[in-house]
C-alpha positions in Angstrom: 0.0 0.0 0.0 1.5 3.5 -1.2 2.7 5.6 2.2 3.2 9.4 2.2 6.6 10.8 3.8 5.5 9.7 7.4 4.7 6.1 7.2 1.1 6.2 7.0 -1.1 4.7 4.0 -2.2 7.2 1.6 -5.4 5.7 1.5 -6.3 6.2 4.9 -5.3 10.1 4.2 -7.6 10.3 1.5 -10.3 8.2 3.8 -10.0 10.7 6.5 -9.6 13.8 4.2 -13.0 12.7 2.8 -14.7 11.9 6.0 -13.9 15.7 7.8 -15.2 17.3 4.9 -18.7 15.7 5.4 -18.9 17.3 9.1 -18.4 21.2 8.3 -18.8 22.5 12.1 -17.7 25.7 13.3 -13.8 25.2 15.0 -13.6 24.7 18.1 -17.5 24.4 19.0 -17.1 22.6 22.1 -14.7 25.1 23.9 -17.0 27.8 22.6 -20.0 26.6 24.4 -18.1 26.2 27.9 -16.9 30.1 27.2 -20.5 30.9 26.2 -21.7 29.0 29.1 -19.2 30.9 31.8 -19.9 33.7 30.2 -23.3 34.4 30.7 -23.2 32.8 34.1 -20.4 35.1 34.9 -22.7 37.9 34.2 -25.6 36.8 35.8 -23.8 36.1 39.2 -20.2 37.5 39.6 -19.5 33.7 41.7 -19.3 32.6 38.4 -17.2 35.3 36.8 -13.3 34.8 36.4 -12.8 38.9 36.5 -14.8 41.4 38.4 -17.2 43.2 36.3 -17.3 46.7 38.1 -18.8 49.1 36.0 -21.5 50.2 33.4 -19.1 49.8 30.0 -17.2 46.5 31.1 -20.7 44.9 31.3 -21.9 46.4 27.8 -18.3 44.8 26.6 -19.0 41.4 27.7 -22.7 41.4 26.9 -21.6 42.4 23.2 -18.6 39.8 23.4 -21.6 37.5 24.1 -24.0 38.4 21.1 -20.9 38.6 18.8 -20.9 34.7 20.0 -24.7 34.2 19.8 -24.6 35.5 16.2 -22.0 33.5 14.6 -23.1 30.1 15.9 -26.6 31.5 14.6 -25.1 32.3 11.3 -22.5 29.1 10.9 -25.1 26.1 12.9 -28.4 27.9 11.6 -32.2 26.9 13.4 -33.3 23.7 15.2 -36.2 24.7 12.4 -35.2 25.4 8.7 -38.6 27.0 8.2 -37.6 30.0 10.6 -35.4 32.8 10.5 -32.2 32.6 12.2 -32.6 33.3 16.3 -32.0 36.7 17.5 -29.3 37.1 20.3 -31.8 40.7 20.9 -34.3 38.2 21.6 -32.3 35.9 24.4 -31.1 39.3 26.1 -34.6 40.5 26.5 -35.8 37.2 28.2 -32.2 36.4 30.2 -33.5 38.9 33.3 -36.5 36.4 33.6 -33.3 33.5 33.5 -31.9 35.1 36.5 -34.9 36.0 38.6 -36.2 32.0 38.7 -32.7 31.3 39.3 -32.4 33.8 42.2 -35.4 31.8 43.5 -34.2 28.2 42.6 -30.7 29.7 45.2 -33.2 30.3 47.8 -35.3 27.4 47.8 -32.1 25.0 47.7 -30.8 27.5 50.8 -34.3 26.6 52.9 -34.3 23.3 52.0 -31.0 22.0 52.9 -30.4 22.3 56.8 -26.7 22.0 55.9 -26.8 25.0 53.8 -25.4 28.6 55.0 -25.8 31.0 53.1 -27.6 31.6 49.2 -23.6 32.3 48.0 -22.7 29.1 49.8 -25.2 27.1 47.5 -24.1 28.9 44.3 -20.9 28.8 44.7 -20.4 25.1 45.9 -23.6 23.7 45.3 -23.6 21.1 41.8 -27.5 21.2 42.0 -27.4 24.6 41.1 -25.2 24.6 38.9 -26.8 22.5 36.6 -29.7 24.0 36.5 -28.0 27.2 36.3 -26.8 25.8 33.0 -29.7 24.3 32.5 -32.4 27.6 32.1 -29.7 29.2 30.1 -29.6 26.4 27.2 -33.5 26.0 27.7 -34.0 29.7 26.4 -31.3 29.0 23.6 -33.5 25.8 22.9 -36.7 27.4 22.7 -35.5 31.0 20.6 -34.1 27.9 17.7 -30.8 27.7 18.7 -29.2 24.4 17.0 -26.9 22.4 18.7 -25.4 24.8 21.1 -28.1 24.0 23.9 -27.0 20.5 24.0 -23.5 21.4 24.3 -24.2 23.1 27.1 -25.8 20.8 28.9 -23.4 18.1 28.2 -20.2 20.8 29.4 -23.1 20.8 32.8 -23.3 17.3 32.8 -19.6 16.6 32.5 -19.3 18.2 35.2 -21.9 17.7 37.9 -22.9 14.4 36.3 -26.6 15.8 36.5 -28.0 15.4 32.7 -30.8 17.7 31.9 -31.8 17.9 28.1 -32.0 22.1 27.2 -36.2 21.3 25.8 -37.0 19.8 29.5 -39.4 22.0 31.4 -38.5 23.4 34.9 -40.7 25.3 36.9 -40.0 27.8 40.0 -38.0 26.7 42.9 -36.4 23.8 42.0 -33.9 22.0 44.0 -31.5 19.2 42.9 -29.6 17.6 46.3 -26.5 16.3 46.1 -27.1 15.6 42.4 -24.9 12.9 41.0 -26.8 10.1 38.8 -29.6 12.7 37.7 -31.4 12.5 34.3 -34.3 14.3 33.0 -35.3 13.7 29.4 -36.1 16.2 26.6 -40.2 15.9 26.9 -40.3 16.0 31.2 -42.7 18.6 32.7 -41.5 19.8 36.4 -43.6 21.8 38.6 -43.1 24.6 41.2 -41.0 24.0 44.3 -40.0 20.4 43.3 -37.3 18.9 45.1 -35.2 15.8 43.6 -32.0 13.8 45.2 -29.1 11.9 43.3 -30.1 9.5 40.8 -33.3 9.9 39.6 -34.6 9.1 36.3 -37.0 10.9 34.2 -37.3 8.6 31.7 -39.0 7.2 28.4 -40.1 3.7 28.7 -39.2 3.1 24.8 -35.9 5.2 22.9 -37.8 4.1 19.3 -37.1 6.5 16.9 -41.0 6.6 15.8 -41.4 8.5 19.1 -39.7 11.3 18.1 -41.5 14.9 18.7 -44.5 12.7 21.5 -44.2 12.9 24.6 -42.2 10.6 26.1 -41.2 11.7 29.7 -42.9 12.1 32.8 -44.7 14.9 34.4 -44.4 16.6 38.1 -46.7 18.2 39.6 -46.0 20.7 42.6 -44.4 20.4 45.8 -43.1 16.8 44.6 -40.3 15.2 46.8 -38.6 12.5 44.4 -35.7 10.3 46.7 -32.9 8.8 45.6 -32.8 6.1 42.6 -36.2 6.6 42.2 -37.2 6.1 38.2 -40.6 7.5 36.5 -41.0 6.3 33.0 -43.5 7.2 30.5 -45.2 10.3 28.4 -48.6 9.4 30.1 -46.6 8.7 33.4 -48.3 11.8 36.2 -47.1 12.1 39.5 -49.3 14.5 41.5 -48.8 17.6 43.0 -47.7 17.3 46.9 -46.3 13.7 46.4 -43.6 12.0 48.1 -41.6 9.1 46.2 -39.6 6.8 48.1 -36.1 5.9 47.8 -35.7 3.1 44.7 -39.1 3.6 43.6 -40.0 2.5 39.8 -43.1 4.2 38.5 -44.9 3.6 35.6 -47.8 4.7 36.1 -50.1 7.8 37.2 -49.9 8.9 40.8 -52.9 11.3 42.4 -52.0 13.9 44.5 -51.0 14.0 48.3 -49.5 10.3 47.5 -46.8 8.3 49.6 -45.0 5.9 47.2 -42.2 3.6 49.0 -40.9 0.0 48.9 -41.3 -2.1 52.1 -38.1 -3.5 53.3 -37.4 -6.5 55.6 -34.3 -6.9 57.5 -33.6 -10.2 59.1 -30.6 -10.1 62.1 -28.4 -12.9 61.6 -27.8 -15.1 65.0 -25.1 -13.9 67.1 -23.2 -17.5 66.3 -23.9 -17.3 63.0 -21.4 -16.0 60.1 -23.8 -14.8 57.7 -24.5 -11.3 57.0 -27.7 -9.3 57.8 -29.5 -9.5 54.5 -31.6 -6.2 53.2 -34.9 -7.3 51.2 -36.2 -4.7 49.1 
């Protein structure tokens, strides 16, 4: 097999040199969403910022630094929707105040609802929950003004690190607190109330990933004041879990729950005898 000057098979040039020029992408589109993504959240709260924003014109600066960024990924990635016009950076600055007030009130709710919380700056600067859903109401307006591609990026830069996956179309309501954090998935179609309160590794799922489903429903919805323990998994479009709920700990829900519910698994511990080697055994 013919080699160029370094050893390697000209063919497998060519190959690669053909398969690159099928995936025209911006450079460097992965970097640019993290910088997009600390960017905003830098001017939104200065505990995310790497330089202190002190005045009038260094804000204008960044904001325009930011559209400059909006509009080329606009111009080079173009529409979740090729019917539409290409989205408006004008558009996402007019709606990013209502971005920061729910997530001023996402700070406090996690603040009074964790006793080991002390202060709103303590939970976000430290605090992956609200991080992540941080990132998460920024990509959702990106997501809902068109914006291809970038959304997702930005909640997979989130997820990388918080290992809390939230697709940018899932819908978030007020107040919402994500503890500890680690293990968490909400799909692209889930509905979440007001004041909803989830722990690590919960699943809002689809019970089927066929390709037919595309654009239903396919995730679950929330109602209010739901508490959602750890491991628990809801599946299903149909799949309601009533306002004022509680779901236990490991908890795997298919179907509809009413409101005011109590869903938990029974568990039976036997005490091994004193002379005995076996181990206590956990039946869940």
């Amino acid at each position: 097999m013919p080699t160029n000057q370094t050893g390697v098979p000209s063919k497998l040039v060519a190959e690669l040199v053909r398969k690159r020029a099928e995936h025209v992408l911006p450079l460097h589109l992965r970097s640019t969403a993290r910088d997009l993504t600390d960017g905003i959240l830098g001017l939104l709260f200065p505990h995310f910022a790497e330089t202190k924003l002190c005045d009038d014109s260094e804000v204008e600066c960044e904001l325009h630094h930011i559209e400059l960024i909006l509009t080329e990924l606009s111009q080079s990635l173009g529409t979740n929707n090729e019917s539409t016009n290409l989205p408006s950076p004008s558009a996402f600055f007019e709606r990013l105040p209502r971005v920061y007030e729910s997530l001023s009130q996402d700070a406090v709710a996690i603040h009074h609802g964790d006793p080991a919380s002390t202060s709103v700056d303590e939970v976000i600067l430290c605090y992956p929950g609200f991080y992540a859903i941080a990132v998460h109401r920024v990509a959702h307006l990106l997501n809902e003004l068109g914006f291809a591609l970038i959304p997702r990026l930005m909640s997979e830069y989130a997820h990388h690190r918080t290992g809390i996956d939230i697709h940018p179309a899932a819908t978030i309501g007020r107040s919402f607190f994500i503890d500890h954090g680690t293990g968490v998935v909400i799909g692209e179609t889930a509905v979440i109330g007001n004041g909803v309160k989830i722990y690590q590794g919960v699943t809002l799922g689809a019970t089927s990933v066929q390709r037919t489903l595309k654009g239903r429903k396919r995730h679950p919805t929330i109602g209010n004041h739901v508490v959602i323990y750890a491991n628990a998994t809801i599946l299903g479009g149909e799949t309601e879990i009533g306002h004022d709920s509680v779901i236990g700990g490991n908890a795997w829900i298919t179907e509809s729950v009413p409101p005011f519910s109590i869903v938990g698994r029974n568990s039976e511990v036997r005490t091994r005898r004193s002379d005995s080697d076996d181990f206590i055994e956990f039946n869940i």
